[in-house]
N, C-alpha and C positions, 0 to 999 in steps of 0.2 A: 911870117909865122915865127913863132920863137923858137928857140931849141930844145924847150921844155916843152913845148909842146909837139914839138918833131918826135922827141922821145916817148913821150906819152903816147902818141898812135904807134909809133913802131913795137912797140910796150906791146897794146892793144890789139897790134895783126898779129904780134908773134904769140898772144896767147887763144887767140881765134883760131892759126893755123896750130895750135897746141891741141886745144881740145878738140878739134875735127880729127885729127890723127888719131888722138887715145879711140874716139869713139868708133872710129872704122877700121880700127886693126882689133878691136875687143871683139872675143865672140859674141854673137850676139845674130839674132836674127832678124831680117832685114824689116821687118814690123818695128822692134825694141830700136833700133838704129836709128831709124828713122825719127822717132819721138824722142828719144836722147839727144839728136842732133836739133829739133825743135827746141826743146826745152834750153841744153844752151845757146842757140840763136837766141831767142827769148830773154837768159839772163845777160847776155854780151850786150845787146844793142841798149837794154837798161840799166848799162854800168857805165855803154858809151853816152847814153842820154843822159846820165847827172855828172859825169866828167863835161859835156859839151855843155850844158847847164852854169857849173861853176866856172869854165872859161871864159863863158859868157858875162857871169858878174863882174870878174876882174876886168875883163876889157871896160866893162862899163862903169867901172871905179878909175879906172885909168882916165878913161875918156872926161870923166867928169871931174876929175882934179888939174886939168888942164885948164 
């Protein structure tokens, strides 16, 4: 693994372990919580899914210029 890409997930958890925090120390009742915490699971994993997308093309620009 590179170390751009070590940083990029460490990036990635620490703003996962970001937003879970805001959303569980905010008032809010445990209905609203819940679908807040949904909603960004939701946008996280599809921000991991086009970062993991374009890591993928460069490997495979890599790979193919060899």
């Amino acid at each position: 693994m590179s170390t751009a890409f070590k940083v990029l997930v460490g990036t990635l958890i620490g703003a996962a372990a970001g937003i879970v925090t805001g959303v569980l120390i905010a008032p809010a009742s445990g209905k609203e919580t819940r679908e807040k915490l949904s909603d960004k699971t939701d946008d996280l994993l599809e921000s991991v899914k086009d970062l993991l997308s374009k890591h993928e093309e460069e490997v495979k620009k890599k790979s193919a210029g060899k």
